[in-house]
N, C-alpha and C positions, 0 to 999 in steps of 0.2 A: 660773709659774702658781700662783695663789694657792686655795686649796678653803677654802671656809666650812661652817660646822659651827652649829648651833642648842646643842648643847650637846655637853661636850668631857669624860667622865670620863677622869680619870687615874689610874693601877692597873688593872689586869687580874684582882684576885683575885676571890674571892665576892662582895665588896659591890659593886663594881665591874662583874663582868658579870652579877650580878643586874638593877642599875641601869641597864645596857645592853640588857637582855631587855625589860624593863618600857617603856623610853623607847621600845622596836623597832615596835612598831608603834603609836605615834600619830600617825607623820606626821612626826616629827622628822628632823632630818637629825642623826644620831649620831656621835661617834667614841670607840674605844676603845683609849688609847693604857699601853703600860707601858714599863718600863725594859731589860726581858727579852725574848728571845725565843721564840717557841713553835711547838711544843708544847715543854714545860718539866718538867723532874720537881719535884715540890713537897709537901713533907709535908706540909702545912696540907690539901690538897683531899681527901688519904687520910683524914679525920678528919670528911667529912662524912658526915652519919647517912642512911638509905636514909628516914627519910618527906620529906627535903631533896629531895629529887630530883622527887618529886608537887609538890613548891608551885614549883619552879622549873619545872616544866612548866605549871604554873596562869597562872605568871607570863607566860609567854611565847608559849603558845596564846588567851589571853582579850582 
């Protein structure tokens, strides 16, 4: 069985499922694939600032 996709990011990190957030609700059919498996420990995500979190909620409720 073959699954089609409107648009396919690759990586899982910030840009990534920001991009994924944003795409999530206009109707597209998404996918979000990475190399890793998760949940994952990752010191890049410890290093996001706390007003990050307001605009990735902005992102993903509007």
């Amino acid at each position: 069985m073959t699954e089609q996709f409107d648009v396919i990011i690759c990586g899982a990190g910030p840009a990534g499922t920001t991009c994924a957030l944003a795409l999530g609700n206009t109707g597209l059919k998404v996918a979000l694939v990475d190399k890793s498996n998760f949940p994952r420990d990752k010191v890049c995500g410890d290093g996001v600032a706390n007003k990050s979190i307001g605009i990735v909620k902005k992102i993903y409720w509007n």
